[in-house]
Structures are given as structure tokens and as C-alpha cells.
N, CA, C and O of each residue as an XYZ file, in Angstrom:
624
protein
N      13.318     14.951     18.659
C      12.188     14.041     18.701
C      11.140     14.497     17.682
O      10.895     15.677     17.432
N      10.641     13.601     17.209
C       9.549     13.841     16.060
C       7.898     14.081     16.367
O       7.114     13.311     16.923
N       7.717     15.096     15.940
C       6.312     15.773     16.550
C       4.904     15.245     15.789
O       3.742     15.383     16.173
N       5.418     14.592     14.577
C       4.259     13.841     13.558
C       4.870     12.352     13.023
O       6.020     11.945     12.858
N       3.619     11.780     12.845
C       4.389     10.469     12.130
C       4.017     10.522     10.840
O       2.844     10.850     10.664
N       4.849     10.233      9.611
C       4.560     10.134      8.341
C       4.484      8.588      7.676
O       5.402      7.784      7.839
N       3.514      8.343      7.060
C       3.378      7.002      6.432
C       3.806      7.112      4.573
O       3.064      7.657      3.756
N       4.763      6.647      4.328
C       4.743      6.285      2.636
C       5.026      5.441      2.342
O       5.937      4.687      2.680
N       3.818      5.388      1.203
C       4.062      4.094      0.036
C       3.571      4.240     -1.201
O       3.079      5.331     -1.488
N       3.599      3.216     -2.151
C       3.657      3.471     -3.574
C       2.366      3.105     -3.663
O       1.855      2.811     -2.582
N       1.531      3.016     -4.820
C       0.276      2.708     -5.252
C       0.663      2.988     -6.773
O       1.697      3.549     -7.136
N      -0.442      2.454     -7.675
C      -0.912      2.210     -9.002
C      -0.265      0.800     -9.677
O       0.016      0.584    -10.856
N      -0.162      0.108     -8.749
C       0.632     -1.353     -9.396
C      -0.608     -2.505     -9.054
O      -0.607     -2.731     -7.844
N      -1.397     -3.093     -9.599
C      -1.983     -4.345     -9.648
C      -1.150     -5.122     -8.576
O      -0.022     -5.593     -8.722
N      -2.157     -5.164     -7.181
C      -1.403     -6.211     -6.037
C      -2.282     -7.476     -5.471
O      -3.396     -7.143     -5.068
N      -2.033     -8.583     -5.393
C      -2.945     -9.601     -4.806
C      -3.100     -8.945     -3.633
O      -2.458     -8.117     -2.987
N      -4.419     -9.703     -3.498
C      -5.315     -8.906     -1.908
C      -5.796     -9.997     -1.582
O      -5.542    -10.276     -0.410
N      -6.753    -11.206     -2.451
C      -7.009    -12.524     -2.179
C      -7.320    -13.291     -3.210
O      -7.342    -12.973     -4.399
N      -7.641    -14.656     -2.554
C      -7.621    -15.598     -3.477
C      -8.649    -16.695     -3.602
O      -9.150    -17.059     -2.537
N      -9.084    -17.328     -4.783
C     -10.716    -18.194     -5.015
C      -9.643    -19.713     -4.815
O      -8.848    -20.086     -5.677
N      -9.890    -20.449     -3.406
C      -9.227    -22.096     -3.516
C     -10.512    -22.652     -3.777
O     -11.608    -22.093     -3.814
N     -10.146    -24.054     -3.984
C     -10.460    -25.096     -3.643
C      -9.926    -26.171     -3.420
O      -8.726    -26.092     -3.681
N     -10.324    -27.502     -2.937
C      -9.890    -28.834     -2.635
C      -8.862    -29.154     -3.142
O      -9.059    -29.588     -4.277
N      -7.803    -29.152     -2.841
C      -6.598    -30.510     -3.275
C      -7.123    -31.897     -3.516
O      -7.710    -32.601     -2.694
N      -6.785    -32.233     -4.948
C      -6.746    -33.835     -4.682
C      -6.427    -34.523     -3.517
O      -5.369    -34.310     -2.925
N      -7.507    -35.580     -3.023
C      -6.753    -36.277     -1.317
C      -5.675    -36.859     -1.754
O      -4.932    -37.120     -0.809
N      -5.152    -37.259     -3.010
C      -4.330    -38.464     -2.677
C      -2.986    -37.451     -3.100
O      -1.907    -38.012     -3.289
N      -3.055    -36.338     -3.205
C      -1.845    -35.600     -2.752
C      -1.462    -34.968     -2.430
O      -2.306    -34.175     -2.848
N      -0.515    -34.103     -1.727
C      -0.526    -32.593     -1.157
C      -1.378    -33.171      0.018
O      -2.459    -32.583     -0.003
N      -1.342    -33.910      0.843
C      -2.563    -34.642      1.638
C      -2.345    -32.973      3.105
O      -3.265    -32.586      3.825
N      -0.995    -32.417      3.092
C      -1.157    -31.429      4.103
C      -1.140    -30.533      3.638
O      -0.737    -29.580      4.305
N      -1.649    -30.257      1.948
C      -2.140    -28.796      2.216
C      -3.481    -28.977      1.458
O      -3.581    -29.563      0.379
N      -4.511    -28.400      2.155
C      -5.977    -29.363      1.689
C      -6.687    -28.395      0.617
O      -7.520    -28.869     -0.154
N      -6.327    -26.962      0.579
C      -6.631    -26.139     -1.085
C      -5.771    -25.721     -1.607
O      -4.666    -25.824     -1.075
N      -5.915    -25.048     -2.918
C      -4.876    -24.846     -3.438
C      -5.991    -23.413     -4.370
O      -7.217    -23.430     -4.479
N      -5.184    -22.509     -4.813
C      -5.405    -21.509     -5.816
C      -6.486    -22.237     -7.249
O      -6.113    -23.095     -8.049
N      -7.555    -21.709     -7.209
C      -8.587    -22.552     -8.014
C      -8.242    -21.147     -9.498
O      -9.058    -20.239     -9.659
N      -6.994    -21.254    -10.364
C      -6.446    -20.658    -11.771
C      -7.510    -20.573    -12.781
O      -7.364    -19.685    -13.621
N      -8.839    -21.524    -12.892
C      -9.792    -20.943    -13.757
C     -10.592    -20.130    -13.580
O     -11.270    -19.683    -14.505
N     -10.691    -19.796    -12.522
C     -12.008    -18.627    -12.318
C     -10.956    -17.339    -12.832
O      -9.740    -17.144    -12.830
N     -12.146    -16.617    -13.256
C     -11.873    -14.850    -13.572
C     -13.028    -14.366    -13.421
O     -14.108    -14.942    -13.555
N     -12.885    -13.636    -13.228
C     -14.229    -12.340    -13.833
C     -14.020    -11.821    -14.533
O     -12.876    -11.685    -14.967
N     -15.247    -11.163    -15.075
C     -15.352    -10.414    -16.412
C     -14.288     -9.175    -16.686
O     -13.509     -8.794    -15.812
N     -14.357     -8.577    -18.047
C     -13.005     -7.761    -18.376
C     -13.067     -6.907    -17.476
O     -11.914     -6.601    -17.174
N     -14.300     -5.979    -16.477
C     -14.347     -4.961    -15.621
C     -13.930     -5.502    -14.196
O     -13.768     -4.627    -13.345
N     -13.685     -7.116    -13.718
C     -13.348     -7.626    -12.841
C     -12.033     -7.535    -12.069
O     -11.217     -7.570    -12.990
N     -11.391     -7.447    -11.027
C      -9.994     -7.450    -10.398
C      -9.911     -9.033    -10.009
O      -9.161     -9.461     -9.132
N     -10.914     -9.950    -10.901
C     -10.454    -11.344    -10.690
C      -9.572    -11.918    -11.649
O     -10.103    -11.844    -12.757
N      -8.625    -12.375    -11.691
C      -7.698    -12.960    -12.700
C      -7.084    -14.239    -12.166
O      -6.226    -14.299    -11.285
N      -7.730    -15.427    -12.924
C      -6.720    -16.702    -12.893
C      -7.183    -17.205    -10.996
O      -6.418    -17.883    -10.311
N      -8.008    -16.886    -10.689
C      -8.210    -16.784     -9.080
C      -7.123    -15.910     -8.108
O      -6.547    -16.354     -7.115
N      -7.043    -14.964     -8.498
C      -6.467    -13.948     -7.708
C      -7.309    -12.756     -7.560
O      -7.375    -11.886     -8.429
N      -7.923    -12.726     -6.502
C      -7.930    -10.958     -6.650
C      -7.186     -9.758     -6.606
O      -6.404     -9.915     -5.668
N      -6.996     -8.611     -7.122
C      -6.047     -7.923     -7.590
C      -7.336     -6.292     -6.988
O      -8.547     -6.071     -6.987
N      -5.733     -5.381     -6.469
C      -6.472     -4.354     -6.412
C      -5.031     -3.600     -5.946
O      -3.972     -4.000     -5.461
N      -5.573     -2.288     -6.361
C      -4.399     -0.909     -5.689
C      -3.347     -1.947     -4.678
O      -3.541     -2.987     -4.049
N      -1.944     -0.886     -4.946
C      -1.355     -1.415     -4.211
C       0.492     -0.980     -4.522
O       0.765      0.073     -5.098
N       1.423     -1.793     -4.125
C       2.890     -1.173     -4.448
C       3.810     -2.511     -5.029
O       5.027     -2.661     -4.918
N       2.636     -3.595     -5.804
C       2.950     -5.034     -6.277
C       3.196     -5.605     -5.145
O       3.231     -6.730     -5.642
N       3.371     -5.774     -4.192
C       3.699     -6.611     -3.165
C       2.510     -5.660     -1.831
O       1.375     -5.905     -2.238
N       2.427     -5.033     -0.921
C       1.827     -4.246     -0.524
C       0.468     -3.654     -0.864
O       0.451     -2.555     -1.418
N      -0.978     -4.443     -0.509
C      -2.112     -3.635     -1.206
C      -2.261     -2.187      0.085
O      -1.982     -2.050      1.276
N      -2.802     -1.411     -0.901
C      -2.734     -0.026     -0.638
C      -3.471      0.389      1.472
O      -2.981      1.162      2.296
N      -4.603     -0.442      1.592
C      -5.466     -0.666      3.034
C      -4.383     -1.599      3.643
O      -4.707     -1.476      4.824
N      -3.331     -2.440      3.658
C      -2.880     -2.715      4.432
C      -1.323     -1.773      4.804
O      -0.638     -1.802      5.826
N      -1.107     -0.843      3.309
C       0.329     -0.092      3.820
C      -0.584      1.360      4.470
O       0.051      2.356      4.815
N      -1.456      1.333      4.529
C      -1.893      3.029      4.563
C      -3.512      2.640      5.676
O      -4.321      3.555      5.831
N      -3.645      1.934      6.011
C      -5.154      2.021      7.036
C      -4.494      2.684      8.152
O      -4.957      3.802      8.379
N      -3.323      2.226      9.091
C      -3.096      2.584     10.082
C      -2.946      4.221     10.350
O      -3.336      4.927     11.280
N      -2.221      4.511      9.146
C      -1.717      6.285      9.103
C      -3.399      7.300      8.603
O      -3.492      8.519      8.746
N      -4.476      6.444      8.063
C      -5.427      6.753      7.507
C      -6.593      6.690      8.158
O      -7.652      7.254      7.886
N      -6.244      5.730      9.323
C      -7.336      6.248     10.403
C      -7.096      5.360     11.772
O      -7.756      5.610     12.781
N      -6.017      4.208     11.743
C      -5.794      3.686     13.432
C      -5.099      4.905     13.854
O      -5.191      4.792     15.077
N      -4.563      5.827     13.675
C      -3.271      6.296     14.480
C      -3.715      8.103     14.089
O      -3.231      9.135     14.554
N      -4.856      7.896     13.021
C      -5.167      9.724     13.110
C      -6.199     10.124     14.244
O      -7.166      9.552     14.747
N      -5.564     11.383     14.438
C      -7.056     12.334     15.605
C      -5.977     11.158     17.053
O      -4.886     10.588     17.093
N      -7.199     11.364     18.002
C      -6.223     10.802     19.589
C      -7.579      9.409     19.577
O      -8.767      9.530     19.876
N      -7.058      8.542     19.258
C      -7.353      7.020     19.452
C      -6.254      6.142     20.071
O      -5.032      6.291     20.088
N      -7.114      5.107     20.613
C      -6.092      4.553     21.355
C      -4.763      3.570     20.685
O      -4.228      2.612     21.242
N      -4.543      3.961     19.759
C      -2.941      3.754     19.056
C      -2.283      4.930     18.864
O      -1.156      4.842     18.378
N      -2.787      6.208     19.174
C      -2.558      7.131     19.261
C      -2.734      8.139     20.314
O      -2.827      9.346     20.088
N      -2.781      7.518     21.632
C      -3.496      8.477     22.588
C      -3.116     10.152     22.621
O      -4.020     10.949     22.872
N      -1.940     10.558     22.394
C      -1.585     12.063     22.805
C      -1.901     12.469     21.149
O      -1.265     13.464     20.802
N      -2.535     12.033     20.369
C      -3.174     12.697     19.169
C      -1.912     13.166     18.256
O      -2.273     13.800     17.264
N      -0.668     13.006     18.368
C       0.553     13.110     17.248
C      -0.716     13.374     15.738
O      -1.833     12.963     15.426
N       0.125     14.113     15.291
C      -0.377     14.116     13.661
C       0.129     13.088     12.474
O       1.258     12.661     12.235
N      -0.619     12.949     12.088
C       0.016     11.562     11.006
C      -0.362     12.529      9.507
O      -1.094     13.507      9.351
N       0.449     11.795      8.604
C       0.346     12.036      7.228
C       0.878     10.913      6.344
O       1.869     10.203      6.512
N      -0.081     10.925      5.298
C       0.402     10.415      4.706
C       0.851     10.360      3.048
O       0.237     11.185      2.371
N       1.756      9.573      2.355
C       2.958     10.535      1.669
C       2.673      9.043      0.549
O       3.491      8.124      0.495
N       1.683      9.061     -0.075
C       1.739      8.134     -1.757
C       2.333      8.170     -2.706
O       2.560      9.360     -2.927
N       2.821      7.472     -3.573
C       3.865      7.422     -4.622
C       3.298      7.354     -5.915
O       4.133      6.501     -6.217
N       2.815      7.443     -6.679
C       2.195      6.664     -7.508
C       2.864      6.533     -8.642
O       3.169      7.385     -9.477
N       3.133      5.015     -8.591
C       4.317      4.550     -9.650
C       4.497      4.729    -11.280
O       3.571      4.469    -12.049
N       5.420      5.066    -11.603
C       5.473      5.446    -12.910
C       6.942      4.555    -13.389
O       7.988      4.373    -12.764
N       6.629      4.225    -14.395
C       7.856      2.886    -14.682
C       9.006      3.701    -15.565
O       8.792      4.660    -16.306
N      10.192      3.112    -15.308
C      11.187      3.899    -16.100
C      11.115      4.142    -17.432
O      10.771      3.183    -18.123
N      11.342      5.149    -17.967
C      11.270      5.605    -19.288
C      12.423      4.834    -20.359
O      12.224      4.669    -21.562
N      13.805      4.363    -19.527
C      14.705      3.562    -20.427
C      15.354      3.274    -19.670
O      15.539      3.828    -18.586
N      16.178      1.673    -20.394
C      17.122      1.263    -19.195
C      17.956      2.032    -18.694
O      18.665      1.408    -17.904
N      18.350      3.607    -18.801
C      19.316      3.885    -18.707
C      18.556      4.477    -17.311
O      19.287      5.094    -16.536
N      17.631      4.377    -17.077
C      16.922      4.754    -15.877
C      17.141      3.726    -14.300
O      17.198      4.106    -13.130
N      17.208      2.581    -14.788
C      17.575      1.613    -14.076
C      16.078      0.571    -13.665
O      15.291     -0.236    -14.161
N      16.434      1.347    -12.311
C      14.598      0.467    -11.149
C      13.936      1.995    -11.688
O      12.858      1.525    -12.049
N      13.854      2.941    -11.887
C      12.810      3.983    -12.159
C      13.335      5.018    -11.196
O      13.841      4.445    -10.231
N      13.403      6.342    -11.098
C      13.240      7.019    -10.131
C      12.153      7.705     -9.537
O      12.183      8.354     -8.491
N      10.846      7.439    -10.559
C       9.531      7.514     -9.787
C       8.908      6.130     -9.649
O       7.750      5.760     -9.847
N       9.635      5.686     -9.385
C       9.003      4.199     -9.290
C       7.761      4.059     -7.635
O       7.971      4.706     -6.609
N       6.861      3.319     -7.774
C       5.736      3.014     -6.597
C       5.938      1.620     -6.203
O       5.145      1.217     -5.353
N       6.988      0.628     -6.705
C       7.055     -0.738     -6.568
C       7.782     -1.225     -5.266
O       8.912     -0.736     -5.274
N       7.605     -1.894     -4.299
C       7.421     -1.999     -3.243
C       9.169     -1.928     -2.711
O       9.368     -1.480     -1.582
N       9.815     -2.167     -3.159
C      11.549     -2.260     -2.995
C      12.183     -1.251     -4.006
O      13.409     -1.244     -3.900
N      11.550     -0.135     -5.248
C      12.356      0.326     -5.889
C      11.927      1.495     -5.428
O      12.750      2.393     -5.602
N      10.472      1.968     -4.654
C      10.777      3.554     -4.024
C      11.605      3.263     -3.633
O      11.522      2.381     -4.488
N      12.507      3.049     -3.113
C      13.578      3.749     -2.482
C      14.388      4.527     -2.934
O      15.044      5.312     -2.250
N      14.464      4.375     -4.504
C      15.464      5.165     -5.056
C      14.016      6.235     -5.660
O      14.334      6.587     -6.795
N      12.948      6.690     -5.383
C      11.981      7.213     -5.927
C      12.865      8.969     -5.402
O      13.622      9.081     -4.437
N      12.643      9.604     -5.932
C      13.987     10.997     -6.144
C      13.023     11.513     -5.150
O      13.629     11.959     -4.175
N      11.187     11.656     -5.000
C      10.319     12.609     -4.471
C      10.040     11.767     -2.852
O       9.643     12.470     -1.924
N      10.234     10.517     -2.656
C      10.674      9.923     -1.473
C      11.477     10.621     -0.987
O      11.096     11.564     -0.294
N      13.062     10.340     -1.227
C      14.392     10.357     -0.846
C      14.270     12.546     -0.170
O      14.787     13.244      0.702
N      13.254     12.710     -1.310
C      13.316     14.494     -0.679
C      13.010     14.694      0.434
O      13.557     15.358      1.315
N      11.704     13.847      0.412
C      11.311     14.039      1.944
C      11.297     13.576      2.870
O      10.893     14.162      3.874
N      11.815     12.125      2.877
C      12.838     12.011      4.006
C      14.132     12.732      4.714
O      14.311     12.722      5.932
N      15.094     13.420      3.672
C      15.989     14.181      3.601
C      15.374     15.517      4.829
O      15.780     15.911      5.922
N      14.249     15.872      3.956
C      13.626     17.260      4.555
C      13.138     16.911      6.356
O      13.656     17.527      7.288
N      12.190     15.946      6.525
C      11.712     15.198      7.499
C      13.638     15.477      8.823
O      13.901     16.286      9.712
N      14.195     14.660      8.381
C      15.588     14.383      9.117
C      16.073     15.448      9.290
O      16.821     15.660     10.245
N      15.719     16.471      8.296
C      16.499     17.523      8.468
C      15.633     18.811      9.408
O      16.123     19.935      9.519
N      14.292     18.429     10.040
C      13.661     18.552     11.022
C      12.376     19.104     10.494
O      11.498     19.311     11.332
N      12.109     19.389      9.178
C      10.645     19.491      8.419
C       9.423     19.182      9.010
O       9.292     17.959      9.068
N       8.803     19.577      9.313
C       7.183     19.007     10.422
C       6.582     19.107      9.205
O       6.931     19.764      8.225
N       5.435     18.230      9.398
C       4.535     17.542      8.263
C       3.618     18.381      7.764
O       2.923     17.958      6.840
N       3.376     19.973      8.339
C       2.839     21.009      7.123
C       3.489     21.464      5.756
O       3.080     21.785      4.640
N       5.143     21.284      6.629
C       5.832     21.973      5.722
C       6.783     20.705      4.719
O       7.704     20.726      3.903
N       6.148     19.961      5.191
C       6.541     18.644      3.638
C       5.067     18.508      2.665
O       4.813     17.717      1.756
N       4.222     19.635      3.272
C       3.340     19.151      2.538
C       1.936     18.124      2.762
O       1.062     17.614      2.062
N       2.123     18.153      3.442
C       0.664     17.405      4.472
C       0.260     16.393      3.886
O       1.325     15.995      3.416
N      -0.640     15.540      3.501
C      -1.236     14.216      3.126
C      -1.288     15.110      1.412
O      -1.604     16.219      0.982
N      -0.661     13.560      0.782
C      -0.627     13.494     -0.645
C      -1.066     12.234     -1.140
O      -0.309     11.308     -0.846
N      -2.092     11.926     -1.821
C      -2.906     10.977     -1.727
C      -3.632     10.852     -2.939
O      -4.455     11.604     -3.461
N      -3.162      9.741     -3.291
C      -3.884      9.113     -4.998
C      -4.973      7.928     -5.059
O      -5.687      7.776     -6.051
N      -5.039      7.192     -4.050
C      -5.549      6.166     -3.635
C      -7.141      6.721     -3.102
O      -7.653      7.826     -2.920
N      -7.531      5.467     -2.989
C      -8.939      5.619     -1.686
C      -8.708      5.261     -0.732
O      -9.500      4.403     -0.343
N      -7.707      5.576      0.127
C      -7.257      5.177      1.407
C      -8.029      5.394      2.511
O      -8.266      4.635      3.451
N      -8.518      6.873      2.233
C      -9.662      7.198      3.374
C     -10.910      6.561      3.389
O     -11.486      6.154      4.398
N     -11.508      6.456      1.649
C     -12.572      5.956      2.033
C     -12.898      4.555      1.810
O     -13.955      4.084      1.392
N     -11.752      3.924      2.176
C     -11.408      2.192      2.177
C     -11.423      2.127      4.006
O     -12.005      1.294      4.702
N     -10.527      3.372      4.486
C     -10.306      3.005      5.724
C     -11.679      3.158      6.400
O     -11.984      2.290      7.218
N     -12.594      4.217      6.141
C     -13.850      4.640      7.004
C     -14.595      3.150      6.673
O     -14.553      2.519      7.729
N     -15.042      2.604      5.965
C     -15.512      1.709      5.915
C     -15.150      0.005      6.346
O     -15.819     -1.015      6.182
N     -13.960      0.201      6.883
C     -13.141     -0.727      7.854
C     -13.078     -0.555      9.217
O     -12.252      0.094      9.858
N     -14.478     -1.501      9.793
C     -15.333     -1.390     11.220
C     -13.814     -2.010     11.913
O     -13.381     -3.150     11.744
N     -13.304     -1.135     12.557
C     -12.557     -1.533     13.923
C     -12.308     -0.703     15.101
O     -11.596      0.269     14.847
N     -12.695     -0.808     16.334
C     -12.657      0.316     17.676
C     -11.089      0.863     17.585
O     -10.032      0.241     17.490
N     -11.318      1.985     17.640
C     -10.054      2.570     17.748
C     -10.444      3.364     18.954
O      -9.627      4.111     19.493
């Protein structure tokens, strides 16, 4: 039985987080009443593009929704955590393959190609092979996960 829970995921990939609508024409699309408003941006220092907002993340996965829970619902003894288990958590930060002969990357952070990420696959290996979460190395962390999560009002 496992004495800690470990959270990983990738980060440094540009991920939608939200989006600027407005109104659908009435006379079409009559059931879906906005739609993605593509001219807005913000300026070059902006994470607005084309009406998307964009921020940290694993391209599919923004970074506060793969990592809030391990980053502060489920750390210390809260009630998603009552007997206080230790959590950690285990970031990727993606680096794109150097040549095709690389394939999907083996440090890849992209939401379906960690898997073949070589520094994943270790420590899962290690983890299974009964590793407790000092000795994988405790929270490894590239992101602002913590201080995205402290500032995300919810009773725990």
C-alpha cells in the first residue's frame, strides 16, 4: 500500500485556460448563442491571442487544474485528505525533440507524449518498485503552482 500520493505533469507548453465570446448571429447557430470572438488580442506582453487566453500548462492541461489538488486540496490533513498522506509533486517541463529520429520527444511535457518522457517512466518504475516520496526526490517544480494555488479561495 502506498504511504504518499504523487502528482505529475508537464508544463512549459502555451495551454487555453479561457476564452473572449460573443453573440452568434440570431439567424444562425440559433442553439449555440456565442461563439469565440478571434479578433481580440492583447498586446505583445499579453496571454491573449485571437480570443483565447493562454497560460502554463501540458497543451491540453493548464498547469492549476493538473497540479491545485496535489498543491494544496490534498496537502497537510484537509478534508480531501483527512489522515494527512504526503503528496508531491513531480513537473516535467517540456523540451521538444531534438530530431525525428527522436520520435514524440523523450523529455517531452505534452499532455499524451510524457509518457514516453525517460525522467517520468524512472519514477514511476522507482515509486512501484516501493520508493517513498523523499527518496524520489520530493516536490520538483517549475511552475507557480503553489503560488497560483494559495491564492485559489476554497475550504479545504
Amino acid at each position: 500500500m502506498f504511504s504518499f500520493l504523487i502528482s505529475v505533469f508537464g508544463v512549459g507548453i502555451p495551454t487555453k485556460r479561457s476564452y473572449v465570446y460573443k453573440l452568434s448571429p440570431t439567424d444562425r447557430c440559433k442553439s449555440i448563442p456565442f461563439r469565440i470572438d478571434s479578433s481580440v488580442d492583447g498586446d505583445k506582453d499579453s496571454c491573449l491571442r485571437g480570443g483565447v487566453y493562454l497560460t502554463d500548462g501540458d497543451e491540453s492541461v493548464p498547469v492549476i487544474s493538473a497540479g491545485f489538488m496535489c498543491a494544496k486540496g490534498w496537502r497537510g490533513r484537509t478534508r480531501f485528505n483527512p489522515s494527512g498522506i504526503s503528496t508531491h509533486i513531480r513537473e516535467y517541463r517540456h523540451k521538444p525533440p531534438a530530431s525525428l529520429l527522436e520520435g514524440r520527444g523523450l523529455e517531452s511535457g505534452a499532455h499524451v507524449d510524457i509518457m514516453g518522457n525517460l525522467a517520468l517512466i524512472y519514477v514511476v518504475l522507482r515509486v512501484a518498485a516501493g520508493a517513498r516520496g523523499a527518496e524520489i526526490g520530493g516536490d520538483k517544480v517549475y511552475s507557480d503552482i503553489f503560488r497560483m494555488s494559495e491564492r485559489t479561495n476554497l475550504r479545504l
